[in-house]
N, C-alpha and C positions, 0 to 999 in steps of 0.2 A: 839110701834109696827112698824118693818118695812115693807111700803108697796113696790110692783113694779107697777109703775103706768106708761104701755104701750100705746103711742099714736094711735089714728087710724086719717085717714082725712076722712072728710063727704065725698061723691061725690059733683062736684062743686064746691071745693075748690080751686080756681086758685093760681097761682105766684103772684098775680096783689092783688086778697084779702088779701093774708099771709103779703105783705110787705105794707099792709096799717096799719096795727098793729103791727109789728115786732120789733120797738122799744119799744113798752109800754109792751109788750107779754116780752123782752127780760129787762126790767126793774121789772117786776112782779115777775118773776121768780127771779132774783139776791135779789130782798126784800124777796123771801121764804127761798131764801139760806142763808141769813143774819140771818134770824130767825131761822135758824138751824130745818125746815121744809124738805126743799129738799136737800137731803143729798148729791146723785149722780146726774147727770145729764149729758146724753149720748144723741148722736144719731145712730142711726143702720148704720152699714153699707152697710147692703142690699138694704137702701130705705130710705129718708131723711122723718122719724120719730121719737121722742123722746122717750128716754127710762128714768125713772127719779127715784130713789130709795126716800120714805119720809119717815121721821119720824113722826106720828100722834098717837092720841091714839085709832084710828080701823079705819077702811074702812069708813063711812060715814063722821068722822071727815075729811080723804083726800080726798072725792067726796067733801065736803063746799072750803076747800083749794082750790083744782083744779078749779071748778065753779069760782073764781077769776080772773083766766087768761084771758085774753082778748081775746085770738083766742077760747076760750071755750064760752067765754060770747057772740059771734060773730057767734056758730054756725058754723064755721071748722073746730075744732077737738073733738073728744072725747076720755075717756081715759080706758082700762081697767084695772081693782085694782086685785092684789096678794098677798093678805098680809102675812105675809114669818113669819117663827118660824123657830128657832134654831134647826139643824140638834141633832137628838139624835143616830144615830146610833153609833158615838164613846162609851158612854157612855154603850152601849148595849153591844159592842165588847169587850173592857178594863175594866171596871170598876170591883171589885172582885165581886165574885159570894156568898151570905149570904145561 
């Protein structure tokens, strides 16, 4: 299943706490993307938040994944989950009529 799993930061989360963790934060993620976990990985450009597409098998399996990261396990960010299904309107529009 693919989720979208949207960053938010705590309040209080400094420059100064982000890059006491930013290498292992930033090596955690490259092992999920190795593992073909996190598929995409963005940041907005409204606002330096990560936007990240996974592959899991539902929502709570990518809430144990995420709980991994270190700025999560640290308590300055959390993430909100979207788990996404395949657009059916083609199918609805084209497909012949029985």
């Amino acid at each position: 299943m693919k989720i979208l799993a949207l960053e938010h930061e705590f309040p209080g989360a400094t420059a100064e706490k982000f890059q006491q963790h930013a290498h292992a934060e930033a090596l955690r993620a490259w092992e999920l993307h190795q593992q073909g976990i996190i598929r995409e990985l963005y940041f907005r450009a409204d606002r330096s938040e990560a936007v990240l597409v996974l592959e899991c098998d539902n929502v709570e399996a990518a809430q144990q994944v995420l709980a991994t990261l270190p700025l999560v396990q640290n308590g300055l960010i959390a993430f909100e989950l979207i788990p996404l299904t395949a657009y059916p309107g083609f199918a609805r529009l084209f497909s012949p009529q029985k």
